[in-house]
N, C-alpha and C positions, 0 to 999 in steps of 0.2 A: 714653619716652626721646626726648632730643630729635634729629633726626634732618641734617640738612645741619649744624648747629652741631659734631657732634660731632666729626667726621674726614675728612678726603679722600684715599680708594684708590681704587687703579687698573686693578685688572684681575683678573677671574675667575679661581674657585677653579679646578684641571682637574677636569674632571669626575667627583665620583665623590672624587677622593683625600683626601679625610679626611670625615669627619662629625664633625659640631661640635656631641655630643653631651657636655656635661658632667657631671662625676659629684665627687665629695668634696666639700670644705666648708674653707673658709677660717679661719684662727684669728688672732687679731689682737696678735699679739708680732712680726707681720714674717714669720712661715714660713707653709708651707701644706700641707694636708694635699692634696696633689694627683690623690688617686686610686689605688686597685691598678694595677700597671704590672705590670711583664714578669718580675721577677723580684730575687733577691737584691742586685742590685747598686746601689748608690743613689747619683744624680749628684744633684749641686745645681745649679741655676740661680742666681746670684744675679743680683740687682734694686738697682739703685742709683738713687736718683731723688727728689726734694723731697716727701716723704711731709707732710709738715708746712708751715706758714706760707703766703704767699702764692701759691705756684706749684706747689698742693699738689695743685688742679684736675686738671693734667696729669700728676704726678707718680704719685697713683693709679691713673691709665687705663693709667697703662705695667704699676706693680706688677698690675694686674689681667689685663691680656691677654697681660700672662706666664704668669700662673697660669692662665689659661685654656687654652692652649697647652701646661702641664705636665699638664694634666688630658686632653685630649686625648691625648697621646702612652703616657699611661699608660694610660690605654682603651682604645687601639686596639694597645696592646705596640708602637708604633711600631719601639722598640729590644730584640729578645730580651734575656731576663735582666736588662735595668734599668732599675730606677723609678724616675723624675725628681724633685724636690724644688724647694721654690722660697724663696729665702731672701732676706728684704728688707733694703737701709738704706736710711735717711734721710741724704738729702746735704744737708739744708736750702738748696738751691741754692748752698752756699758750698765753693768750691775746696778748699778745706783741710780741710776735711767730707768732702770727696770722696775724696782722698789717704788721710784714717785710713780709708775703708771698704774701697779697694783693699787696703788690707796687709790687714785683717780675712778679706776673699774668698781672699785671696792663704794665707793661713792655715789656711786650712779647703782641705787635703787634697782634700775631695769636691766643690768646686766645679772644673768646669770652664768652664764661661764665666758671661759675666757680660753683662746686657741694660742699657743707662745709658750718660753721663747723659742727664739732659734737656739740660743749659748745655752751651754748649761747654766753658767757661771751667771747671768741674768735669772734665769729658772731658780739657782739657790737663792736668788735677795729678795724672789717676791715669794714663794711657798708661805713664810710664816702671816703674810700680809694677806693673803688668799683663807689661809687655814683657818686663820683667827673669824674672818667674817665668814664663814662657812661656804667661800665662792669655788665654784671646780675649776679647773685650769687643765687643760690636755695637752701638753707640748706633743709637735708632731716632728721633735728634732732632737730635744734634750738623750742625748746619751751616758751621760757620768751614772753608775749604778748608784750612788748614793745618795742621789736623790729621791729614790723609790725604797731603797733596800738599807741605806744609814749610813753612816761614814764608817762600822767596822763590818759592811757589807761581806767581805770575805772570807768574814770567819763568823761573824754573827748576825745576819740579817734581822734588820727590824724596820721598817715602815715610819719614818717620822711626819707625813702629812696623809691624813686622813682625803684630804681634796684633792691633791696631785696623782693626775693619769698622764700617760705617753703613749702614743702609737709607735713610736720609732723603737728598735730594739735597742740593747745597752754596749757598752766598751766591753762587759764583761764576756760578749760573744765576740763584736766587732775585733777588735786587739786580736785574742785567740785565734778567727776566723784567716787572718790577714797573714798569723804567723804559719799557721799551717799551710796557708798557700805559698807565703814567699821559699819556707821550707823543706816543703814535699812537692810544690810545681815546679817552682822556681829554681829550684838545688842552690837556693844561695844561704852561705851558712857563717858570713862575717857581717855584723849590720852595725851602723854607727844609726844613733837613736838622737833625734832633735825632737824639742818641743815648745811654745809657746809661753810658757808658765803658768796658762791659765786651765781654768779648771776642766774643761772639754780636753785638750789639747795634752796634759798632764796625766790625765786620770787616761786614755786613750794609748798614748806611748807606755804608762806603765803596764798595763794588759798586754799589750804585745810582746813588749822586754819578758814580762815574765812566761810566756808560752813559749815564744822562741828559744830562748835558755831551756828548757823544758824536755824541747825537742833536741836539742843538741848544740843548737845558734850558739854562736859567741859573740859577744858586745862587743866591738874592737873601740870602741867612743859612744861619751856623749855629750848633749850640748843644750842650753838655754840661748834661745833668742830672744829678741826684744821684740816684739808685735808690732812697735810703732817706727820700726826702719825699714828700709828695703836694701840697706848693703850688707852682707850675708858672706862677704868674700873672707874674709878671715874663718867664719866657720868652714866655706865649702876647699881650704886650706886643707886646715884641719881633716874632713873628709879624704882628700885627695892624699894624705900623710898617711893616715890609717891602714889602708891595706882594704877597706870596706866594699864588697861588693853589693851592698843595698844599704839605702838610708832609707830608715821609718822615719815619718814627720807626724808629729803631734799637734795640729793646728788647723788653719782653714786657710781658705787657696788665694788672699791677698799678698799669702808670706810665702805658701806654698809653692808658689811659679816663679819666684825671684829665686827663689831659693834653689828650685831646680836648675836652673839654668845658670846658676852662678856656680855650681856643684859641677855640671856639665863644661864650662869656661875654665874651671880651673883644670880641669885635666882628669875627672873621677866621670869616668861614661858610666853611668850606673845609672838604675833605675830610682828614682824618688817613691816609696810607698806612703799614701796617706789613708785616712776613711773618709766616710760622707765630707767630712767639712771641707775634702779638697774636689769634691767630686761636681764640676762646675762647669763650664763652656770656658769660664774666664780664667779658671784654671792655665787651660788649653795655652790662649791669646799671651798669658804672660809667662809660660816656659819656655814658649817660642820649639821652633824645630827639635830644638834637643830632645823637647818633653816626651817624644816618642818613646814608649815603651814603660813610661809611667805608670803606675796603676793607683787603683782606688776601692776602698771599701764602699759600699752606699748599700741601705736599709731594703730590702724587697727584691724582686725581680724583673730582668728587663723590658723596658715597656711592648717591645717589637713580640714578645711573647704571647703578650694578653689581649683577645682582641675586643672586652670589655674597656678596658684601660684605656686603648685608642678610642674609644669612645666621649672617653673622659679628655682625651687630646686635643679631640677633634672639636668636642663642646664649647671646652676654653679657647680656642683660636675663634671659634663663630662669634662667642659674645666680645670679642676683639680689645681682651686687656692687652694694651700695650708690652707688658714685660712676660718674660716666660717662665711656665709654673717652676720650673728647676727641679731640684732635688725632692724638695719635700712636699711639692704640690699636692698630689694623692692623701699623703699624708695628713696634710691642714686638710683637704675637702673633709675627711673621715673621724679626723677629729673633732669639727663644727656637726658632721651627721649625729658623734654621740651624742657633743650637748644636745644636739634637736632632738636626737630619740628619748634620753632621760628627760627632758622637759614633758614633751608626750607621755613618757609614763606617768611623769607627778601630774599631770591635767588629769587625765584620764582617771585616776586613782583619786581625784579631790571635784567628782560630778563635771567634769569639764571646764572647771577656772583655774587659777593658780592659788594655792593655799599663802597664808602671810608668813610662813616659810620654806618657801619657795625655793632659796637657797641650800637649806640643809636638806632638803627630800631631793634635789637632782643631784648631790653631793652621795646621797645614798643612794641612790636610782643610779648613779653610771657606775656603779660596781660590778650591777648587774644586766650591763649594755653587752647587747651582743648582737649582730646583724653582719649580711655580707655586704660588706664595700669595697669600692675602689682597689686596695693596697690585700684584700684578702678579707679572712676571716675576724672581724674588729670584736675584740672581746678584751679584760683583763685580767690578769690573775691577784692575788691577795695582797702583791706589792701595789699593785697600778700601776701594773708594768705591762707591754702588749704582750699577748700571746701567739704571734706570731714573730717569730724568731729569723725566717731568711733574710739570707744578706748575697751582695752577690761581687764579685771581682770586676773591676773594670780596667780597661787599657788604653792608652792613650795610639791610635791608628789612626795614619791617614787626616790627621785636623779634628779629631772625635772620638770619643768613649768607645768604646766597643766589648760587651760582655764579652768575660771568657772562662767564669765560673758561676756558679749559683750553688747554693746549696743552705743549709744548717751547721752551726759545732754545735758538738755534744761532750767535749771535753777531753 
């Protein structure tokens, strides 16, 4: 497996508090056979995430380190008397995909929460569809801050889904994070800004644009793509006109590798800046040689750091999921750990069964989830937003990611 490519967590297991010993066997309709657990009672996990098509890399690694994390809990009877379950959709990363899976989760009685999406832009269409039937949802990818914080997050924060949690941090660090490095590491201080049009991809480039400027950056261009092309040569034209010694890209890495290396072809040797969403192996494969020198924002810190994490590495290649955890591996395990610990606390708090709102006590019960896992210290604060905040630089060296910053912004 490949190893700095695949994720960036942040901070050691406690010591001792789980073994990440897996047992069951996987079945390929979307559920999972996750193991003997605890007893009669059977929760669902569902899994919501781009199982299919282009962004299906990452969409895997989530369903999987779900299921690794249902398998766990049911080995180790994490929660008396009940055996976890793990049920997948495919959102094809399209909004409205997303929407018919929430009412399908929302439907099935035995689901209590739900791990997804990967897009933001998915994560907005199902929120109200979550909220209404009091089901908790923890995206372990969604970054747009307004999904936590409102749409006039920047000036007025307010909270619009009581259900909605994230382990992933937001754009609101990510973007700023990126601009400080392109512009105090980097010395680059001309940048032409693409982005996607969608809402990850949009809300992502405009946090950058506006710290960069900030700092002193100047826009020299900008530009909308179309997500569903891959000819990019008139924009990387346009790039090559400008005078631009770095392009921010606001998108994920199906657009992101053509786009580099068509930017590279036309004659602009510069480096392509994205976040998480380009941060991929397949990235890599579709910049081609060019891509050298690329870089990338992603959530945490690098895996070669932690040697809990590698535990978690080493775990998932034993139970032999075909595809690899990616980006947000750690992520989805930690985000399936909450729903398991707020489930355990509403059992534990209603004599050991599930009360017949079962929904709205782990909706209030993961406000106040806090445990060490995987990715760090898993807690959230008032928005539903994680509290841990590292993010770290990556580069593209040698056919592979390769850290070359870690840290926090603080503004």
């Amino acid at each position: 497996m490949r190893q700095r490519s695949l994720i960036a967590i942040t901070a050691a297991l406690a010591a001792g508090a789980l073994t990440l010993t897996a047992c069951g066997s996987r079945d390929d309709d979307g559920g999972s056979d996750s193991g003997s657990g605890g007893g009669g009672t059977t929760v669902v996990i569902g899994v919501d995430a781009p199982l299919t098509g282009d962004l299906s890399a990452l969409g895997l690694g989530i369903k999987n380190s779900v299921d690794l994390a249902a398998k766990i809990a049911n080995k180790e009877k994490t929660v008396d008397g009940v055996t976890f379950k793990v049920e997948s959709l495919d959102d094809q990363g399209q909004p409205s995909v997303g929407q018919q899976n929430a009412t399908k989760f929302v439907a099935n009685d035995d689901v209590l929460g739900v791990v997804g999406p990967l897009n933001s832009s998915v994560g907005e269409s199902m929120q109200k569809v979550f909220d209404s039937a009091k089901l908790v949802e923890v995206s372990p990818a969604n970054t747009n801050p307004a999904l936590t914080q409102g749409v006039d997050w920047q000036t007025k924060k307010a909270r619009p889904y009581k259900s909605y949690f994230r382990t992933a941090t937001t754009d609101a660090i990510q973007g700023p994070f990126a601009a400080e490095y392109v512009y105090k590491d980097s010395k680059k201080r001309k940048a032409f800004i693409i982005d996607d049009k969608k809402t990850y991809g949009a809300g992502l480039a405009a946090t950058f644009t506006e710290a960069f400027k900030k700092l002193g950056g100047q826009v020299v261009g900008t530009e909308h793509i179309n997500p569903d092309t891959k000819d990019f040569n008139a924009v990387a034209t346009k790039v090559k006109n400008s005078g631009a010694d770095v392009v921010y890209y606001g998108g994920e890495y199906p657009q992101a590798g053509p786009l580099s290396k068509q930017i590279k072809a036309a004659g602009a040797k510069i480096p392509l800046v994205g976040g998480d969403g380009i941060y991929s192996a397949d990235f890599i494969k579709l910049a081609g040689a060019g891509g050298t020198g690329d870089l990338a924002t992603s959530v945490g810190a690098p895996v070669e750091e932690l040697p809990s994490a590698k535990e978690f590495v080493a775990n998932y290649k034993t139970e032999g999921y075909k595809e690899a955890y990616e980006a947000y591996g750690g992520y989805s395990y930690d985000s399936a750990w909450a729903i398991i610990q707020a489930v355990k606390k509403v059992v534990e708090d209603n004599d050991g069964k599930l009360p017949d709102d079962a929904r709205s006590k782990v909706v209030d019960a993961m406000q106040n989830v806090s445990f060490d896992g995987v990715t760090g210290k898993v807690s959230f604060d008032e928005f539903g937003d994680a509290t841990n905040k590292q993010l770290t630089v990556y580069a593209v060296e040698n056919g592979d990611w390769g850290s070359v910053k870690s840290g926090t912004y603080n503004g």
